[in-house]
C-alpha positions, 0 to 999 in steps of 0.5 A: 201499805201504810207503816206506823211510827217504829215499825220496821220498813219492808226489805225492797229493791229500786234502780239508783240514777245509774240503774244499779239495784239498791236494796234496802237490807244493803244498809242494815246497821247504817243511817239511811235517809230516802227521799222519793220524788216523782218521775219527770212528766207525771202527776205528784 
């Protein structure tokens, strides 16, 4: 999926480093940054 400039991110939910589920809408009218980084061991 490819966004544009502005567009709103799709809602989604990940494991934090504690494996507790994140979702994005828990941040709504909150500045957010998220950084992704590939898993240890693999192409990226």
């Amino acid at each position: 999926m490819t966004l544009q400039e502005g567009q709103a991110a799709p809602l989604f939910e990940l494991p934090d480093e504690q494996n507790r589920t994140v979702r994005l809408q828990d941040f709504r009218g909150h500045p957010l940054v998220l950084y992704f980084f590939p898993k240890a061991n693999t192409p990226g």
